[in-house]
C-alpha positions in Angstrom: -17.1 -66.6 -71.0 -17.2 -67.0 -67.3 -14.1 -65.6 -65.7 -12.4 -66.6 -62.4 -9.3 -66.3 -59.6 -7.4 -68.5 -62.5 -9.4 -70.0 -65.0 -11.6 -68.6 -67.7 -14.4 -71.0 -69.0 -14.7 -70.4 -72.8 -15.9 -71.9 -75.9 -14.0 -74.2 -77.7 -12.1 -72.8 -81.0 -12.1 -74.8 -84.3 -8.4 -76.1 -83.7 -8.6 -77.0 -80.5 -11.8 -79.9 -81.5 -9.4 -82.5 -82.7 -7.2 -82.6 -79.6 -9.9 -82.6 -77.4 -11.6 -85.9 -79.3 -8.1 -87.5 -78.8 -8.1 -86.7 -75.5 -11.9 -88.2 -74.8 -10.5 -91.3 -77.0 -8.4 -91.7 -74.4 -9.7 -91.1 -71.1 -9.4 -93.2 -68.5 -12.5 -94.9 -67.8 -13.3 -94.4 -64.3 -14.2 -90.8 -65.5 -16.5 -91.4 -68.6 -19.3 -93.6 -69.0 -18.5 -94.9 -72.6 -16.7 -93.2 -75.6 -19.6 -91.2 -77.5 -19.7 -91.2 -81.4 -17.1 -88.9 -82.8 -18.8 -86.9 -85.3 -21.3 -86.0 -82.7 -18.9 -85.1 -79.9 -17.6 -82.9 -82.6 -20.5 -81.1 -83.8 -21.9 -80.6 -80.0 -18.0 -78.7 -79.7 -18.3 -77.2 -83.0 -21.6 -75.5 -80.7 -19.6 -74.9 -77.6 -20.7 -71.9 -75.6 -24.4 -72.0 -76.5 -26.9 -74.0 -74.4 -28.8 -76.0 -76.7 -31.2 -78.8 -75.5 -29.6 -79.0 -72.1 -26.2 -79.4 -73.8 -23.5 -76.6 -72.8 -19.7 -77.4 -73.8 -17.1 -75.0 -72.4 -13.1 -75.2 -72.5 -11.6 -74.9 -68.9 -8.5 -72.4 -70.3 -5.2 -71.8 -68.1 -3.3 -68.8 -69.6 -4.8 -69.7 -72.8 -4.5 -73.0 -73.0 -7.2 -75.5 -72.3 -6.5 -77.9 -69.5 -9.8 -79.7 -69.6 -13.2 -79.7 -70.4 -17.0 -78.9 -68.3 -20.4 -79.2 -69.6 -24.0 -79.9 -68.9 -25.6 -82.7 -70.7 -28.9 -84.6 -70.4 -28.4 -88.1 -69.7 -29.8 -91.1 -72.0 -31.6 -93.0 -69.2 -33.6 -90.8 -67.2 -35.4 -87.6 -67.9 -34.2 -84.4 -65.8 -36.7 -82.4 -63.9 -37.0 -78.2 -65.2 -34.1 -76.2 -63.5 -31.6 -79.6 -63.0 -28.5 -80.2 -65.0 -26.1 -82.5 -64.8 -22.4 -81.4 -64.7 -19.2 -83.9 -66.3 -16.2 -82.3 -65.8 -12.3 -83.4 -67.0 -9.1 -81.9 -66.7 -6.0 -82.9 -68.5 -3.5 -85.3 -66.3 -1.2 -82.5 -65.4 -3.7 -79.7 -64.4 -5.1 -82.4 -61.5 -4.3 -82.1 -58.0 -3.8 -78.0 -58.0 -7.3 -76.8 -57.6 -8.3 -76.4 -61.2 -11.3 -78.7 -60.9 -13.0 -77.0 -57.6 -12.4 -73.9 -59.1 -13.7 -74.7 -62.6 -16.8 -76.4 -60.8 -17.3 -73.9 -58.6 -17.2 -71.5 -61.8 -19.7 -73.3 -63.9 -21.9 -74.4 -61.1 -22.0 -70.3 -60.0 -23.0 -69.6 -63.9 -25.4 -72.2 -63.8 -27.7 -71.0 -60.5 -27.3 -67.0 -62.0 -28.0 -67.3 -66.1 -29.7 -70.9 -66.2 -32.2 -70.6 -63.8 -30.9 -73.8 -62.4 -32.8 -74.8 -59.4 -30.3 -77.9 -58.9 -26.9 -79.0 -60.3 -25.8 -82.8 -59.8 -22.7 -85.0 -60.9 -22.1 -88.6 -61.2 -19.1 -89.7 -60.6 -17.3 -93.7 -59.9 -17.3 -94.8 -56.6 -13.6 -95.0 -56.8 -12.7 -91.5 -57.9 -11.8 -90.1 -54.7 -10.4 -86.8 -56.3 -13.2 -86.1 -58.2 -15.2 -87.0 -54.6 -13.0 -84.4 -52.6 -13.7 -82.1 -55.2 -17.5 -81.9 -55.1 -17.1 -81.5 -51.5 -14.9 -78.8 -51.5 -17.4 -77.3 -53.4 -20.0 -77.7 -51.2 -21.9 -80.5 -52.8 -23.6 -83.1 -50.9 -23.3 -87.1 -51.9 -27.3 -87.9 -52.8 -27.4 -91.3 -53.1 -25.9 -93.8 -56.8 -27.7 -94.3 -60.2 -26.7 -96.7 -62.0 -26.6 -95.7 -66.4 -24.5 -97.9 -68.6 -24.5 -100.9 -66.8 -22.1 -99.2 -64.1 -23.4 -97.7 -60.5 -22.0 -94.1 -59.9 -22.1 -91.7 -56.9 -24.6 -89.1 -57.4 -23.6 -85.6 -56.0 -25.4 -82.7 -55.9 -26.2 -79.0 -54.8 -29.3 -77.1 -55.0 -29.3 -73.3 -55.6 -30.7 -72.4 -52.2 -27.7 -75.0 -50.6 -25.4 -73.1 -52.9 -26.8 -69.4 -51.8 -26.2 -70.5 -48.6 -22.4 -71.6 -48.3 
């Protein structure tokens, strides 16, 4: 559990999985790079909480209610270097545009540098997602260039922890 100003960052609980596959059904797709298998997106927040293999899952809870989801995952088309993870973050339509993201980013990405031993943290996001843009650089991330995975180019952001000691 990683506690902030607002937000708490938890594990998921057992009847909050179904609602969060509906919502991943139907995400908009400038924020996802393809809808993954159901049973599997299940099971890895069925594990929520616990790193395993890269993989961390964690609710991003308002007053006890989740208004999104952040995680660490290791991405199908190119192999990570020791210490990096890659970050996806989403919030729910109506937590967007009040600060949850940076904070919940800011959160996570805090976690990450202390209890990972991350040595860098980095985000794809579309070109066109300016909010999700403005958020990495209110959170001190710096744009590092595009990859492109799934037949789509996104902008790669990132922050390494001396960049993140530093701010």
């Amino acid at each position: 559990m990683i506690r902030g100003t607002r937000l708490v960052l938890r594990a998921f609980r057992p009847a909050e999985i179904d609602d969060q596959w509906r919502t991943m059904a139907n995400s908009d797709r400038i924020a996802v790079t393809g809808l993954p298998d159901e049973a599997s997106f299940k099971a890895r927040l069925r594990r929520s909480g616990h790193m395993e293999d890269g993989w961390l899952d964690l609710a991003i809870d308002l007053d006890g209610a989740v208004i999104g989801r952040i995680q660490t995952f290791v991405p199908e088309s190119r192999r990570l270097p020791p210490g990096t993870f890659d970050v996806g973050i989403g919030l729910d339509a109506t937590a967007r545009g009040k600060g949850y993201g940076r904070e919940a980013l800011a959160l996570f990405t805090g976690w990450l540098f202390e209890h990972a031993a991350a040595e860098v943290v980095e985000a794809e996001t579309d070109p066109g997602n300016a909010p999700m843009r403005a958020v990495f650089g209110h959170a001190g991330w710096s744009q590092a260039g595009t990859v492109t995975e799934h037949g789509r180019e996104w902008v790669m952001y990132r922050i390494t922890r001396q960049e993140w000691l530093a701010r």
